[in-house]
Every structure is written in C-alpha cells, then in structure tokens.
N, C-alpha and C positions, 0 to 999 in steps of 0.2 A: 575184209580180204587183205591179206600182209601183200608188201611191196614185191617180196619174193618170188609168189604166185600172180603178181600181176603182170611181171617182166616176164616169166616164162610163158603167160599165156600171150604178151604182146608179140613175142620169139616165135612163136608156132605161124605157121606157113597157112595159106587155104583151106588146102588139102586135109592139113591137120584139123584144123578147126570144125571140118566139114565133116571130119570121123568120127570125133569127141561127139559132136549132136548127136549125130546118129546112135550112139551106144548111148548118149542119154533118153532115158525114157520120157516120151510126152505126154502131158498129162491134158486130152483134149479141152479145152475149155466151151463149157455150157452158153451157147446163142439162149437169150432171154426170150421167153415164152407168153404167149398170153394167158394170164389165168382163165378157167373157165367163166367168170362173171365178165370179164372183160372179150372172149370173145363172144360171149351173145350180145353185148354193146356194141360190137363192129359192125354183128350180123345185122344187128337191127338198125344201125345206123344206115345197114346198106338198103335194107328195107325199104325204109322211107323217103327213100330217094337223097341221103347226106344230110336231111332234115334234122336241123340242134330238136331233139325230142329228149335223149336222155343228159340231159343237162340240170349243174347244181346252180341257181338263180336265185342270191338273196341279195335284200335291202335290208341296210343298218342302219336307223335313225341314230344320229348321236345329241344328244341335246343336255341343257344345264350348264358348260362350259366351253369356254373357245378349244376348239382342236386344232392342233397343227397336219394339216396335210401333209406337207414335207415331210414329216415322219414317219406317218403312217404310209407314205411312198416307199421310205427307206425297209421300215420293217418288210410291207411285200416283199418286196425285190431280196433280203433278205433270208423271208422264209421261201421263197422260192430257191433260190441256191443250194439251200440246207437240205432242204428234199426233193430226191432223185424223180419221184412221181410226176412233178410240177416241169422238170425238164426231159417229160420224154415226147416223143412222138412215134408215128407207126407206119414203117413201110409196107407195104402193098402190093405179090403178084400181081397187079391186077385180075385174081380172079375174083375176090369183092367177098371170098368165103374168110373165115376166122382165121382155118389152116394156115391159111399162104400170108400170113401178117408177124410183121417182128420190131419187136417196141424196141427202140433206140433212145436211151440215157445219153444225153446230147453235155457237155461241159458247163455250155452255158447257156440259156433260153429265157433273155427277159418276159416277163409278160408285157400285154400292153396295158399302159395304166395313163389314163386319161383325167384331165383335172377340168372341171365347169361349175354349173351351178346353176339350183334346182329351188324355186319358189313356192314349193311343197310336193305333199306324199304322192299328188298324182304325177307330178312334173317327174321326181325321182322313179315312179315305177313305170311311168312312160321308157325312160330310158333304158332300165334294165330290160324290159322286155324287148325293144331294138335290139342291144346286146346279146341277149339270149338267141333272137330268131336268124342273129348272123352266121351264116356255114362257117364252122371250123374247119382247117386243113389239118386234117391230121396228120398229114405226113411231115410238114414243116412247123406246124403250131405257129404261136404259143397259143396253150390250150387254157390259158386262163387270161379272164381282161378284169380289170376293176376299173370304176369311173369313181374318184374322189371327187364330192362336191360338197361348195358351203352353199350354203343357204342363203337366201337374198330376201331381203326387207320389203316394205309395198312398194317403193320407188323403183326396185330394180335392182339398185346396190347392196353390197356386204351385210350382213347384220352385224349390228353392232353387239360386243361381248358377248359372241357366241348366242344370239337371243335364240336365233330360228334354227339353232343346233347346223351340224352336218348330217353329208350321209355317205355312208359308202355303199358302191355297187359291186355285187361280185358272180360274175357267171363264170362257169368251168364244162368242163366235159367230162359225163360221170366216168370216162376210160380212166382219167388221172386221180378223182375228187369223188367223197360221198359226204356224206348228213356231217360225219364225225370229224372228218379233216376238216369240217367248216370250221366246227368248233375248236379244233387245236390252231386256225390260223387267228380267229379271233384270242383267243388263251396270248398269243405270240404277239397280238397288237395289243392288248391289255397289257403286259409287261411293262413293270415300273424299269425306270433307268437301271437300277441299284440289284437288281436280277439279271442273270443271264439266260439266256434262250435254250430249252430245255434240248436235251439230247432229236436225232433226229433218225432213227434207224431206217434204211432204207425199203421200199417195198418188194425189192427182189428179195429179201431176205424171207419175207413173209411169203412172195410166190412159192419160193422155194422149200419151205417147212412146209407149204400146202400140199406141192405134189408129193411130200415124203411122207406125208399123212394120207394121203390116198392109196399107195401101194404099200401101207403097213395092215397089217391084222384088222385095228381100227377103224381104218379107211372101208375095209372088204364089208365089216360087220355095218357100217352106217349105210353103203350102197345096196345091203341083202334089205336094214331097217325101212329105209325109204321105197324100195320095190315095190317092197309086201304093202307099203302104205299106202299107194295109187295105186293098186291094181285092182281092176274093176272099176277106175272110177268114172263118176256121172260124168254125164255130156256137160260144156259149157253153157253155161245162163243164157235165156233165150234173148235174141237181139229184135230190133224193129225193122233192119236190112238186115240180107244173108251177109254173112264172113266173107269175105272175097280175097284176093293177093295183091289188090291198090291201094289198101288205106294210110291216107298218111297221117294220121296220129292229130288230127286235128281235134282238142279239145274243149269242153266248156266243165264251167263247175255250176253248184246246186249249192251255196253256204249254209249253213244253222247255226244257231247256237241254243244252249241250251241253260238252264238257271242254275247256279251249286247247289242246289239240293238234287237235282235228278242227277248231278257228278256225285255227292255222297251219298246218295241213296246206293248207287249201283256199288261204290266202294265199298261200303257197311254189305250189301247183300253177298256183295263176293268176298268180302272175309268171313262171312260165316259159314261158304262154304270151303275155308282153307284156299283161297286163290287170289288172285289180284286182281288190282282195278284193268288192265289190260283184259284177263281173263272175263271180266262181267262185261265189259263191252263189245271183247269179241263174240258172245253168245246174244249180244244184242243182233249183233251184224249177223251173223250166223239166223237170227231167226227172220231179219228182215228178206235174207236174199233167198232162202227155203220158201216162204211165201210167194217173194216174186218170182222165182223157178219154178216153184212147183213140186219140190222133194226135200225131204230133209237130209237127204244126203248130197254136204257141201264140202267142192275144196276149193280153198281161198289159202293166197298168197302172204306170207305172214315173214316183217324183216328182222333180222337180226345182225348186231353190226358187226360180228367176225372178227371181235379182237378179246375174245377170251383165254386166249392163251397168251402164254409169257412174253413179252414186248412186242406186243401187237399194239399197246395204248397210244403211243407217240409217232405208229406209220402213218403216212398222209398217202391217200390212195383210194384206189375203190375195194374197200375190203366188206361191204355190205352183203349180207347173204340173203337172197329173197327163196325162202321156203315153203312148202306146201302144206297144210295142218287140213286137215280127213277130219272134218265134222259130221256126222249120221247119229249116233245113237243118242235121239231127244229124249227119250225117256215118256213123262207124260204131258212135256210141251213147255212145261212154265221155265221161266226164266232159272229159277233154283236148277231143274236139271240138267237146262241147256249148260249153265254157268259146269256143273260138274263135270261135265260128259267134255267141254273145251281145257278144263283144267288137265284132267285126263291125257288128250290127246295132243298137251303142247308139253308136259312135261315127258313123257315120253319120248318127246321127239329131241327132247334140248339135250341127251346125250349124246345125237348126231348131228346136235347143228352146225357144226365145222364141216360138214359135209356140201360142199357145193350144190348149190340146188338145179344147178343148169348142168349138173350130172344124173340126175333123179332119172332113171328109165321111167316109162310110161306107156300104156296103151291109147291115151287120146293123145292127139295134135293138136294144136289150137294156131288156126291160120293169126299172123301178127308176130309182131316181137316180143313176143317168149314162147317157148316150144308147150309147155307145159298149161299157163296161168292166164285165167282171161281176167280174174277178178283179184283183188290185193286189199290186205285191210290195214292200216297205219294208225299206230297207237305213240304220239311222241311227245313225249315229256323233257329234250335233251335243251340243255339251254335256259331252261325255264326261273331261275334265280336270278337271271338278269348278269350284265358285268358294267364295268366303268373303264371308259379307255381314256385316258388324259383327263381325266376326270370327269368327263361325260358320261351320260345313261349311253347305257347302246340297248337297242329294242330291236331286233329282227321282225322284221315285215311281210308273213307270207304271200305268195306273190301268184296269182293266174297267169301262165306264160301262154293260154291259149292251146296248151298241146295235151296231149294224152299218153301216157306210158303202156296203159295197158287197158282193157274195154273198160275195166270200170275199176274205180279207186275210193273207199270210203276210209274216210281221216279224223281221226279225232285228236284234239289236243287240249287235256285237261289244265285246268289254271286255277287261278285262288276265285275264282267270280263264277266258275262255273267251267264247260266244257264249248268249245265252239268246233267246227269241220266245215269239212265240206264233202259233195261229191263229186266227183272227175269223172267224166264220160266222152268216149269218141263218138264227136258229132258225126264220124260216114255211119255209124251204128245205132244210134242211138238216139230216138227225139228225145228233145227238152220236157215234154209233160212228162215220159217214159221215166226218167231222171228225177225229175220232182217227185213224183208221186214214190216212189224207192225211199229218196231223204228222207220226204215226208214217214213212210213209214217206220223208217228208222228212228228216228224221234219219237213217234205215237210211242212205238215198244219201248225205249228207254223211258219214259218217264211213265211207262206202266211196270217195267222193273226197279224204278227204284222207287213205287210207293211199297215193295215189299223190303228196300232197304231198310226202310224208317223204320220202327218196331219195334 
C-alpha cells in the first residue's frame, strides 16, 4: 500500500470509513464444521456417558540405545504446534447431538507430557491404560497426553546405557488422531537432526475438499453406490443379552495367534484368486461370523484410511473411513469362493471409498455407537518394518484398554512369524465362552484355508 493511500485513508472521517465497508463486499467466512467421522465420535462419545472408548492408545518400547527424553519432549510439543488437529477442541450447545458442536483451532494447546518410569512392559501398559480410561474435556483439552519413561534396573534406579530401553506412552482422542497420524508423529520423532520436519497441511483443508466431494457428481454417484449396497441388509449378529440404550462399551479381548504358514497359506490361496492377503482373510472372517449368525449374508465393517487423494498423506487428524462390504454370494462355501465373492465386493466398493461411511443410508439401526455396524474386521500391516528413534528399536505394543468400539471386532496382524489377533467383544453383550468359541472358530477356518494355499 503506497504512503499516498495510506494518508488519505488516515484523512477519512467515521462516517467515511463506515461507507467504504459498506460498498465493500463481504465475503462471509466459513465456522469450521465437524466432519461426518467426527461427528459420530461426539455422538458416541455422548453415548457412553463421556467414556474415553474412541480413543488412539499406544506403547512404544524403545530399546538398544540411550534415548534422550528431552527431545523427544521437544519434538511432541513441536509436532503439536505444526498441526492444527492436535490444537483443537469442541464447543458444545449443550444439546450432546453432533449438529450443535464447533471445533475451535485454538493458537496454542500444549499437550500434557509427563516424565516417570516404568520397570517393565506391564508397569508401562498399566499406565497407559490409566491414561486412556481418563475423561477427556473436549471443550478445553488438550486432547493428547504422552507419558516419557526410562526404564529402571532391578534396584529401582536408571538403567544403565540405555540397557532396559525406554518407552513412550501415547493416548489421544480419535476426534483429533487415527492409526495414521500415529504413524506420521512417530516418522517426526525418528527424524535425524540433519532433516527438517516434513510439511504439515492442515485438516480443515481436507474437511473441506471432503464436503466439496459430497456435493459433486462423484459425491451423488458414491451415496446412490452405497444405498443400493445395504438395502435389504441382514439383521445384526445375534447377542447373548438384548441391545439395549445403556451400554457403555465395556470390553474384553479373545487373543490367537496363528503359525506362517496358515499366514502364507491364505496369501498363496488369495493370489491365485487374483486378490490379497486382506481379501483371504476377510473371507475367513466372513465364513466364521455366517456360521455364528446363521446366514451367509454378512455386512461387516471394513477401514480405510481416507488419504488417497492428493495431500492427504501428511494431515494429522481423524481421516479413517469405517465402511460397510455386503458379503452374501458364497458360492459353493469353500474358502476359494468365499475369497472371490470378497474380492468382488471390496473392489467395487473402493471407487467410493471417499465416501464417508457414517453417510451410508440404511434400513437397519443398530442400537450403540455406530448407526449402521455392529461388527468390524481389521486387517493391519501399517508400521510393520519397525523404525529407530535415536538410535533405538521402537516396537509398538498393542494394548487391551478394556473397552469396546463396536459389539464385536476381529483383528488380524500379519508379521514375518506368522499372523497373531485378537477378538474384542462388549462384555454387556457378550459372554466370554460366546467370544471364544467365534476366535476359536475363526482359527479352525483359517488353517483349513490355508492347507489349500500350499499346493
């Protein structure tokens, strides 16, 4: 602006100034919105009465080298700054529905970061799960805690050069944080000195390309594809107590594991029918939970992490899309056709998986926190090559917080030894043999589909 125009607009009277606006045009600015993933996390959160249920809670063993905490202090607090996700919080009508909520990008929102120390892996997962079961305030946050801890000897004290490693603890609230943001904040503490910290776009950008992709063409065609997907679809998996509107998400898990050959068996089977190891296991799960129903027409909740489009890789956020995949036509039961009939009906679907899933219309309810999905199958491989932060191993820990997201959750995570899970079950729903005997079956079926891998 020249000196010229700055004197004569100093010169102008009130009155003048107050014309000028006026004949300038406004251009309203957009109040930030909750995505749809984000408000069935509010709804649900109000569900359960404020209960940390949708919550990200891991442990990082660090071992092999001394770490310096102080740093890995500085990094948090750091990668917190950088993205906008990590400082926001959410005010509140109080009417406790999604509508009446408006997430506030705050300047500055330390997290809390706590420094102790932990005499092994139960001491460490004791702690996070404290952590975890503590209410978050959403309105004022901070919606992320980490606890840094070294490690201590049999005496009590230090270990020396790094013997008993460290570990970092890190709970969040899936409103700000999913699987993937994990990964990008660990990426930011693995950074060597001699790199700088990777670009950080923010998540309102990606809200915002979202709802521009719902009212496009695109948008219309993925809402017509997912309709037609669920309509007609089967009742939910039968429970051991009816569905009621008090559960609060209290969970237990059912662990397995299983040998690498029933993991390359089912590999080798599903490439020969053109599909992925995902795909052979989901038709595993698929035949377990037909059995336990009753029908073979199953729909199971299936993730996707919602950053396939262009600079989505480096948001930190809840960008996870939990979608629905219509499994029915078995064919003549064997795992070969189950595997084809899931390939079928997940690729299909992955040209709308930008499509928010907690937009899906539907003819069933399903009382709990989510409108649509009582059951979810978790296939994850992310992470799985290991990293070095200061020259330590870092090993992520997964962790029983005790809770449940949804009635029931089978997980598998393939690795070089084989494949280990587990299953998650809401104990108001669900007895413990109920659960067992499911795993159980799920296991019998995988290592009868992968003696047709081998071959």
């Amino acid at each position: 602006m020249s000196a010229d125009l700055v004197a004569r607009l100093a010169a102008l009277t009130p009155e003048q100034r107050a014309l000028i606006r006026q004949r300038i045009p406004q251009v309203p600015r957009k109040q930030p919105q909750l995505t749809p993933g984000q408000r069935r996390l509010w709804e649900a959160h109000r569900w359960v009465g404020d209960r940390p249920v949708d919550v990200v809670c891991q442990v990082v063993r660090l071992t092999g080298a001394p770490v310096g905490l102080d740093l890995l202090a500085e990094r948090v607090l750091g990668f917190v700054q950088a993205h906008e996700a990590l400082r926001t919080t959410f005010e509140s009508d109080g009417e406790g529905t999604g509508d009446g909520v408006r997430p506030v990008v705050r300047p500055r929102l330390p997290p809390r970061v706590v420094r102790t120390r932990c005499a092994g892996a139960d001491e460490a997962h004791a702690l996070a799960r404290e952590l975890a079961a503590e209410p978050f305030d959403l309105a004022n946050g901070p919606l992320l805690r980490v606890a840094l801890a070294e490690g201590t000897a049999a005496g009590g004290g230090p270990a020396e050069d790094g013997a008993d490693g460290a570990w970092l603890l890190v709970v969040v609230h899936n409103l700000v944080f999913d699987a993937w943001s994990f990964e990008l904040l660990l990426d930011e503490l693995a950074r060597t000195a001699d790199t700088g910290p990777v670009a950080a776009p923010p998540f309102s950008g990606f809200a915002h390309e979202q709802r521009r992709l719902l009212e496009s063409a695109a948008g219309r065609a993925a809402a017509a594809y997912w309709k037609a997907e669920v309509a007609g679809a089967p009742p939910p998996l039968p429970t051991d107590r009816p569905r009621g509107s008090g559960t609060g998400r209290s969970g237990a898990r059912v662990e397995f594991t299983l040998p690498r050959a029933v993991a390359d068996g089912i590999a080798a089977a599903a490439q020969r029918e053109a599909a992925t190891a995902y795909t052979g296991w989901l038709a595993v799960a698929w035949a377990a939970l037909a059995e336990y129903g009753g029908r073979d027409d199953v729909l199971l909740g299936t993730f996707t992490a919602g950053r396939d489009r262009p600079g989505t890789t480096d948001v930190v956020g809840y960008l996870l899309n939990v979608l629905p995949v219509r499994l029915r036509d078995a064919g003549d039961g064997s795992h070969a056709a189950r595997t084809r009939a899931a390939r079928t009906a997940t690729r299909a679907g992955l040209a709308h998986a930008a499509h928010p899933g907690e937009l899906i219309a539907e003819e069933r309810r399903v009382p709990g926190t989510h409108p649509l999905l009582d059951a979810v199958f978790v296939f994850d491989n992310l992470g799985e090559g290991g990293r070095e932060i200061q020259g330590a191993r870092a090993v992520t820990e997964d962790l029983d917080k005790g809770t449940a997201r949804y009635d029931l959750t089978l997980a598998v995570y393939p690795g070089p030894d084989g494949a280990r899970g587990w299953l998650e079950y809401d104990t108001e729903l669900y007895e413990a043999p109920t659960a067992r005997r499911i795993a159980e079956r799920f296991t019998a079926l995988a290592e009868k589909a992968a003696e047709g891998g081998h071959g």
